[in-house]
C-alpha positions in Angstrom: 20.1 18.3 -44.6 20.3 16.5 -41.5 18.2 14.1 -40.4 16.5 12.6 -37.4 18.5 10.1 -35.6 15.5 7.8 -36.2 15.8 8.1 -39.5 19.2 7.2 -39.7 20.0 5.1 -37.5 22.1 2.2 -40.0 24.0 5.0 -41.2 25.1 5.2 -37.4 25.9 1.2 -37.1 27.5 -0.1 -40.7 28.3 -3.0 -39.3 24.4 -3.8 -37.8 23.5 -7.6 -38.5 19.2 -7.2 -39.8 17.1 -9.4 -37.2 14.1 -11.4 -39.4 11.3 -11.4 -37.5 10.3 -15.1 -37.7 7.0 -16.8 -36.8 8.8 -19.1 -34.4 10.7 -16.0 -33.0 7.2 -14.4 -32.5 5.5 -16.9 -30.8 8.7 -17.0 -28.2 8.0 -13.3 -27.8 4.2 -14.2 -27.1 5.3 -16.9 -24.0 8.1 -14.7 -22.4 5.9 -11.9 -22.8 3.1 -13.4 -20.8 5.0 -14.8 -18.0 6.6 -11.6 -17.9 3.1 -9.6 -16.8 3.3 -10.7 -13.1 5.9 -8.8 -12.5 4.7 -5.4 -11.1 8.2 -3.9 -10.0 8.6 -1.0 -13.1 7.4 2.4 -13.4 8.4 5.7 -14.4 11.7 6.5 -13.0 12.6 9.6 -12.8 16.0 9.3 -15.0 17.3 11.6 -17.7 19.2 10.0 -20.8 19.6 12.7 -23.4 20.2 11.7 -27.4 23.3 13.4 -28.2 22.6 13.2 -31.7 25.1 10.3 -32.3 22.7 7.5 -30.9 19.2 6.2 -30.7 16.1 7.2 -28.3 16.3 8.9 -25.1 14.3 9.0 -22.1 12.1 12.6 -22.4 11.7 15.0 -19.6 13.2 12.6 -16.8 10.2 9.8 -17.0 10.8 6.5 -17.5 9.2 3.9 -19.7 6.1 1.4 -19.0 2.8 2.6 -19.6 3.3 5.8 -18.2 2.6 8.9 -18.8 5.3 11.9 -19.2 4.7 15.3 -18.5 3.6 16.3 -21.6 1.3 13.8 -21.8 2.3 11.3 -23.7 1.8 7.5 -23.3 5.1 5.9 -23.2 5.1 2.2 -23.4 8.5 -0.2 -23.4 9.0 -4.2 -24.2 8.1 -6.1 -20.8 9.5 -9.5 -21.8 11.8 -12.8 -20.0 14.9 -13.8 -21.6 13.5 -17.3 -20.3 11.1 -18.8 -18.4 12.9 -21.9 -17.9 13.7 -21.6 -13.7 16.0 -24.0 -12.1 13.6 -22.7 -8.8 10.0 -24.6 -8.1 8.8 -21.5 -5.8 5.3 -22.2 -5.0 3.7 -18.7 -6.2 5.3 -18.6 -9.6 3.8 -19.4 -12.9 7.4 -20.3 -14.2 8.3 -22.7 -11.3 10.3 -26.0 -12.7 7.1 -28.3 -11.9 4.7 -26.4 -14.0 3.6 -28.1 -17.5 3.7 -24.9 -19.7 5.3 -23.9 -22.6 8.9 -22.8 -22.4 10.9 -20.7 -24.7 14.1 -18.7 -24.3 15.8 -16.0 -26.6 18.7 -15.7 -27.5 21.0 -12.5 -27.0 21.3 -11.4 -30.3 17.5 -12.0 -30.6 16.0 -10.0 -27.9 18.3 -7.0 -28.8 16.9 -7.2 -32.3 13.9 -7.3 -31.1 14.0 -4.5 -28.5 15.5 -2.0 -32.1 13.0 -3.4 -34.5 10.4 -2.3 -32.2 11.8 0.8 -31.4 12.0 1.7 -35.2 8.7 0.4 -35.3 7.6 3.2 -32.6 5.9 0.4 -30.8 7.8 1.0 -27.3 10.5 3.8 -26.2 12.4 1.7 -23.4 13.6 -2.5 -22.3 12.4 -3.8 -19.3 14.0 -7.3 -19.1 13.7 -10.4 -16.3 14.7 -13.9 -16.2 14.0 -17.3 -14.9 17.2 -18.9 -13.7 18.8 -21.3 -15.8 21.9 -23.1 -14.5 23.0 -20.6 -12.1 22.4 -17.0 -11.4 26.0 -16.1 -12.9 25.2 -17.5 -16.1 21.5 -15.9 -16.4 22.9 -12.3 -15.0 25.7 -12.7 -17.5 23.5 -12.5 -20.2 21.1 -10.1 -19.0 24.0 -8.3 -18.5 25.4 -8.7 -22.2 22.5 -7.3 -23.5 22.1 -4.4 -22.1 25.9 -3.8 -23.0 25.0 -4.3 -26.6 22.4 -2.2 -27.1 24.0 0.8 -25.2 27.8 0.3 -27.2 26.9 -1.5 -30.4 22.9 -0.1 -31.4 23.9 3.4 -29.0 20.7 2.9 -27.7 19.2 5.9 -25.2 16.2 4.4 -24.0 15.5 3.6 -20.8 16.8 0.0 -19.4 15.2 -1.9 -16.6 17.2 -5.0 -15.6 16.5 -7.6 -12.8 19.3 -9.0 -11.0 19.3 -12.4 -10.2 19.5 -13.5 -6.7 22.9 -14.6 -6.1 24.6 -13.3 -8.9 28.4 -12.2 -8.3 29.2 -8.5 -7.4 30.9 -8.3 -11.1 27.9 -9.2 -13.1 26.1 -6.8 -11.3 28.0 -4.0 -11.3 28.6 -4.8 -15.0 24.5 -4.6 -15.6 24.6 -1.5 -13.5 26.8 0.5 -16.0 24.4 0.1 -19.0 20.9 0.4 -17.1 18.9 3.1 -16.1 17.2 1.1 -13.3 18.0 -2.5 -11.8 15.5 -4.3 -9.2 15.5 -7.7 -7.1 12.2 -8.9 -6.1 11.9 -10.0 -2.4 9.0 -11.6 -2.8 7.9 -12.5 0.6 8.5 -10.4 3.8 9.4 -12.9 6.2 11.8 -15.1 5.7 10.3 -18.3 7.3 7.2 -18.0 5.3 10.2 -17.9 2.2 11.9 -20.5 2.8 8.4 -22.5 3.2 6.9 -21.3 -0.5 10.3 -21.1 -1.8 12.6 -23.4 -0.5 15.7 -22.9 -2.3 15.6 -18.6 -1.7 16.8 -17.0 1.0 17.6 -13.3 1.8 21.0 -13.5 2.0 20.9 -13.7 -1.9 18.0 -11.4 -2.4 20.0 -8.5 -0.3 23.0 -9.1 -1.3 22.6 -7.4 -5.3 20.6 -5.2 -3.5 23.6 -3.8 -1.1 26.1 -4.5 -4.8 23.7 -2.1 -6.3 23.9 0.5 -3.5 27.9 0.3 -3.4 27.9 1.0 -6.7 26.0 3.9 -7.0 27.2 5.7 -4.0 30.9 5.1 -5.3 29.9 6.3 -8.6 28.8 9.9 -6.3 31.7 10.0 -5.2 34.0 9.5 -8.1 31.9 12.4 -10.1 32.9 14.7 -7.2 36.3 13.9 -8.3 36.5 13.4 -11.6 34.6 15.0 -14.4 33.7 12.0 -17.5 32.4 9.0 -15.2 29.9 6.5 -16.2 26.5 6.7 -14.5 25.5 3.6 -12.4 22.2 2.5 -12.4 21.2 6.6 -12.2 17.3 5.8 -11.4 18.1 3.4 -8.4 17.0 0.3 -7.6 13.0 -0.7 -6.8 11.7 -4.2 -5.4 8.6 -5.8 -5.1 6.3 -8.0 -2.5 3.6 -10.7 -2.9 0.5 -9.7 -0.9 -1.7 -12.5 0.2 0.8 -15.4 -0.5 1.8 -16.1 2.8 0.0 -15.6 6.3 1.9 -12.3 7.1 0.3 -9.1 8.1 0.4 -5.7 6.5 2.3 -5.0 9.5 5.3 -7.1 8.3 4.7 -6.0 5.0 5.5 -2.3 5.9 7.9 -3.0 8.5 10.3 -4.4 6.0 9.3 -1.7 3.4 10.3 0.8 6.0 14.0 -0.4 6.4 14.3 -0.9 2.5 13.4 2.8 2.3 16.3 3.5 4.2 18.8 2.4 1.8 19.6 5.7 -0.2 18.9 4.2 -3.5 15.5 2.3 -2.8 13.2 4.1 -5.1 10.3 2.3 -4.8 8.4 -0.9 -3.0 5.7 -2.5 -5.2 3.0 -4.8 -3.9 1.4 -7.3 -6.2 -1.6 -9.1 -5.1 -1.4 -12.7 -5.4 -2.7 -14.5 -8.1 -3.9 -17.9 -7.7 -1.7 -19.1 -10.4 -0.8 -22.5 -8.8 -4.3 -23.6 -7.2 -2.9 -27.2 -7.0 0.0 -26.3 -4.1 -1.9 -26.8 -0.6 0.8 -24.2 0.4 -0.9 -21.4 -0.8 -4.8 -20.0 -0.2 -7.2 -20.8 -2.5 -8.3 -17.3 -3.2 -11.2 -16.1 -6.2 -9.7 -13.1 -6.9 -6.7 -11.0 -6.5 -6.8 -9.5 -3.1 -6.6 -6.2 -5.0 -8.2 -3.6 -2.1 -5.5 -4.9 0.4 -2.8 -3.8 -2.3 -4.3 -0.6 -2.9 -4.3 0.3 1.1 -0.2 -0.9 0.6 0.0 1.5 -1.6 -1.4 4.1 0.2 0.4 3.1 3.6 3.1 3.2 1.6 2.6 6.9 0.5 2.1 7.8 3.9 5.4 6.2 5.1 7.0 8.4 2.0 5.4 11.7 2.1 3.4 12.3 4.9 6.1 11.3 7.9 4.1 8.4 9.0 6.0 5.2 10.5 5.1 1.9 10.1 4.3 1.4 13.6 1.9 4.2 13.6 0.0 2.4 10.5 -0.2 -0.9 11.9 0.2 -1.4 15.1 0.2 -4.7 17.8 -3.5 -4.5 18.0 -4.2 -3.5 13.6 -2.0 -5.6 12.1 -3.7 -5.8 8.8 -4.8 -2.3 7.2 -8.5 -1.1 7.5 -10.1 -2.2 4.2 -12.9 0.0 4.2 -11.0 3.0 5.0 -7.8 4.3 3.7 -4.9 4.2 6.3 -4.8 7.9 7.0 -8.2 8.1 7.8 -8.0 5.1 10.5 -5.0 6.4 12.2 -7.3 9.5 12.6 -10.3 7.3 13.6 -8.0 5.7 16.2 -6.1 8.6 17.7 -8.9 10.9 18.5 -7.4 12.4 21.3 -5.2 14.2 18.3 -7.9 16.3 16.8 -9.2 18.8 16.5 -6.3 20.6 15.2 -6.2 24.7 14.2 -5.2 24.7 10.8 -4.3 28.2 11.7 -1.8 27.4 14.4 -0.7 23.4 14.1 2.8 22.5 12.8 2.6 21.1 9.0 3.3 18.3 10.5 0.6 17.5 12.0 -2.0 19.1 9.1 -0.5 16.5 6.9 -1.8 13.7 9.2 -5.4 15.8 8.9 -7.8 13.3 6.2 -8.2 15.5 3.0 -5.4 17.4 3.1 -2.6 16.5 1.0 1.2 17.7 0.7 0.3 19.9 -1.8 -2.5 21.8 0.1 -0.3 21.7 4.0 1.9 23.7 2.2 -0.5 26.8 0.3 -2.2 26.0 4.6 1.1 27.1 5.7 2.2 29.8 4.0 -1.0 31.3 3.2 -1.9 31.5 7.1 1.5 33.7 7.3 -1.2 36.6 5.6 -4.4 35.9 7.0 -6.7 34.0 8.8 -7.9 31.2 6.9 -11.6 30.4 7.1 -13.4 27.2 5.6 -13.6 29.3 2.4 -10.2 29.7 2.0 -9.4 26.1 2.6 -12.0 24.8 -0.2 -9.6 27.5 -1.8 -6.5 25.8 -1.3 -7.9 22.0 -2.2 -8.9 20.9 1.4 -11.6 18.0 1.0 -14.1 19.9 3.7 -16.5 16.5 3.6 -13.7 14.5 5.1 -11.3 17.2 7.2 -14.3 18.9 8.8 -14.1 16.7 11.6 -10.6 17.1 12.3 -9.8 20.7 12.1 -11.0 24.2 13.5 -10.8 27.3 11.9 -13.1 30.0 13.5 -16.4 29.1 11.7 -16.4 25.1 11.7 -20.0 24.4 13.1 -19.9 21.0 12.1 -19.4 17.9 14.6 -15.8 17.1 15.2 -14.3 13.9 15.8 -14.0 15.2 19.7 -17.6 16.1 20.2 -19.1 13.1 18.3 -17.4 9.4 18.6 -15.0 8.2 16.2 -17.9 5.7 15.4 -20.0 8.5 14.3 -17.4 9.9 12.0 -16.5 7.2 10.7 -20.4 6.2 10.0 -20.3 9.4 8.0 -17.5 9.4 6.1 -18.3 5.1 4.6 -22.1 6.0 3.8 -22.7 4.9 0.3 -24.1 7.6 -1.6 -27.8 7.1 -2.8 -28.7 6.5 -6.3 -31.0 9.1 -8.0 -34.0 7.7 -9.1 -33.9 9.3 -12.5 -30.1 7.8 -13.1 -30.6 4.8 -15.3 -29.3 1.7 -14.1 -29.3 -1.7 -15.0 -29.7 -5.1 -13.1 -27.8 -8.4 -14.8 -28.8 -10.5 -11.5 
C-alpha cells in the first residue's frame, strides 16, 4: 500500500540528521519570530509547486503561504521568522537596529531547516518565509539564506512555498543562487526618497536596494527565454519579486509614495508593493515623529491607490496630484478623483468606453465588464445594474441610464455629493449600545 508522502517522508531521506527541539532553540525562535512581524512584504503568490510524489509539501491550487486563504478555503499559514536580528545597520525605524538594547539571537542553518520540517510534519505551517539582519556583510548573510533554501529543496525535497529576502548589496551570484530554490524573493525599499534614506538610514542607499532587484529580474526573464529553448530548466524565482514601503517614517507625500510604486510596477516581475504604517518602535530618535498609533487609514488609501494604479488604469499623477499630494482620508481615492473631476460625469453606462465606467465609484472590474457586454443585448436600466453589482448609493451620481432621477454630481456640487456619500449612518434607538467613557 502506498502511503502519503507525509507519512513517509524518512523513508525518502535515510540519511536525515533528527533536529531536538530544545528550550534554548525555542526561545531563539520566540525573538526572531517577533522581530520578524514588521515585515509586511509576503502574501499569497500566485505560484504552483506540485508534489511529484518523491518529495514533501506543495503549494495547492497556485496560492501561496502566509495567512492566506486558497481557493478552497483553507487557511494556510507558513514560519515568518529572522535567521538573525543582529544588523551591522543602526537605521532609525527598525527595531533590530545595532543601538537598540534587546535581546539577540541567531540560528543556525541546520537549525532553522529543522525547524521549518518539524513544523511542517507537525501541520503547523505549509510554506518558509525567511529575512535577516546583516551580519558582517550582505555576502555572508545572503550566503546563508541562500544555503538554506538549497537544503531544504535538494536534501528534505521540500515543495512548499519559499519566500527569501535578499540583502541589499549582496553579489549577483548569491542571488541568483537564492533565486533557483525560492518561489518568491523581495528587497524592501523602505523609504521612497532617497534623501529622506540616507537621513533615517545612513548607511543604505538605492543603488544597493535596486540592484538584487534588477539581479532578480535578469534572472527570471533569462530563465523565459531558456524554457523557450530548452525543455528541463530550473524555474527562477517563478512568483516574482514584491517590496515594501514605510508610510509615515519620513515627511514624504503619498504622492512620492505612488510615484515610485508606479515605476516599480513597470519592471515585469514586480508583483506587488506593500505599505506598512510606521510604528513608533524607536520613540527615542528625534528623527522620526512621535506618533500614538500606526497611521493605519493612510495605508489602507495606499492600498487602494494602489489597486487603482493596478486594475483600474489610473496613474499616479491622476491620484495625487501638485495640489493633493497626500490621499483624501475620509474618502477612498477613486471617489476623490471623481469628487475633483466633475466635469467628467455624468457618464452613460450604456454608451461610455469601459474605461471610463471603471473610473465610475461603485463599480468594480468585475461589474464594467457584465456593464459591457450585457449592454450589447439591451438597454440597461438602474435595475439591471443593482443586477450586475453596481453600488447605486454611491454611482447614482455619476452615471445616467434612462431612469436616474436622482441628483448627479453635475446638477448638485461636488460638495453636496460628497456630503452624501461621508454621512454617518444613525444609530437605531432599539440597537443596544454601550458607553465605556
Amino acid at each position: 500500500m502506498k502511503c502519503h508522502p507525509r507519512c513517509v517522508v524518512n523513508l525518502h531521506i535515510p540519511h536525515q540528521k533528527e533536529i531536538i527541539m530544545t528550550e534554548a532553540t525555542l526561545e531563539k525562535l520566540k525573538i526572531l519570530a517577533a522581530a520578524a512581524k514588521y515585515d509586511v512584504s509576503c502574501s499569497s503568490s500566485g505560484t504552483v509547486r506540485r508534489n511529484d510524489g518523491k518529495g514533501v509539501g506543495n503549494t495547492v491550487g497556485g496560492v501561496g503561504i502566509c495567512h492566506s486563504f486558497a481557493a478552497d478555503g483553507r487557511c494556510i499559514a507558513l514560519l515568518k521568522v529572522m535567521l538573525t536580528n543582529y544588523c551591522k545597520y543602526d537605521c532609525a525605524y527598525c527595531i533590530n537596529r545595532r543601538s537598540n538594547d534587546i535581546p539577540r539571537a541567531t540560528l543556525s542553518v541546520s537549525e532553522l531547516v529543522g525547524i521549518t520540517m518539524e513544523f511542517y510534519r507537525r501541520n503547523y505551517i505549509e510554506g518558509l518565509f525567511l529575512s535577516s539582519g546583516v551580519v558582517r556583510n550582505p555576502d555572508y548573510t545572503m550566503e546563508r539564506i541562500a544555503r538554506i533554501a538549497k537544503e531544504l529543496r535538494t536534501v528534505h525535497r521540500f515543495n512548499g512555498y519559499i519566500h527569501l529576502k535578499s540583502i541589499p548589496g549582496a553579489s549577483r551570484e548569491l542571488v541568483s543562487e537564492a533565486g533557483r530554490y525560492a518561489d518568491r524573493m523581495s528587497v524592501n525599499i523602505e523609504i521612497p526618497n532617497e534623501e529622506s534614506l540616507k537621513f533615517l538610514a545612513p548607511d543604505k542607499d538605492y543603488s544597493s536596494i535596486y540592484q538584487p532587484m534588477n539581479f532578480i529580474r535578469q534572472g527570471v526573464l533569462e530563465c523565459e527565454e531558456d524554457r523557450k529553448k530548452f525543455v528541463n530548466v530550473p524555474r527562477f524565482v517563478p512568483a516574482g519579486q514584491s517590496t515594501q514601503m514605510i508610510v509615515g517614517a519620513s515627511r514624504d507625500t503619498d504622492r512620492d509614495i505612488l510615484r515610485v510604486s508606479s515605476s516599480l510596477y513597470s519592471m515585469p516581475t514586480m508583483r506587488r508593493v506593500y505599505y506598512s504604517g510606521y510604528v513608533s518602535v524607536n520613540s527615542y530618535d528625534s528623527r522620526l515623529p512621535v506618533l500614538r498609533q500606526p497611521p493605519l487609514v493612510r495605508e489602507n488609501r495606499l492600498y487602494q491607490a494602489d489597486w487603482l494604479m493596478r486594475f483600474y488604469h489610473f496613474k499616479a499623477d491622476e491620484i495625487t496630484d501638485g495640489d493633493n499630494p497626500n490621499l483624501d482620508l475620509e474618502v477612498d481615492p477613486k471617489l476623490a478623483w471623481a469628487l475633483r473631476h466633475p466635469e467628467a460625469f455624468p457618464i452613460d453606462v450604456n454608451r461610455a468606453p469601459y474605461e471610463m465606467i471603471l473610473r465610475v465609484p461603485g463599480i468594480g472590474v468585475k461589474s464594467a465588464t457584465l456593464i459591457v457586454n450585457a449592454r450589447r443585448y439591451r438597454h440597461l436600466d438602474s435595475g439591471h445594474l443593482k443586477k450586475i453589482g453596481v453600488v447605486m448609493k454611491r454611482a447614482r451620481y455619476f452615471i445616467t441610464c434612462g431612469e436616474l432621477s436622482a441628483l448627479c454630481i453635475a446638477d448638485s456640487s461636488p460638495e453636496y455629493v460628497r456630503k452624501q456619500l461621508t454621512v454617518k449612518p444613525k444609530v437605531s434607538p432599539l440597537q443596544l449600545s454601550f458607553d465605556f467613557s
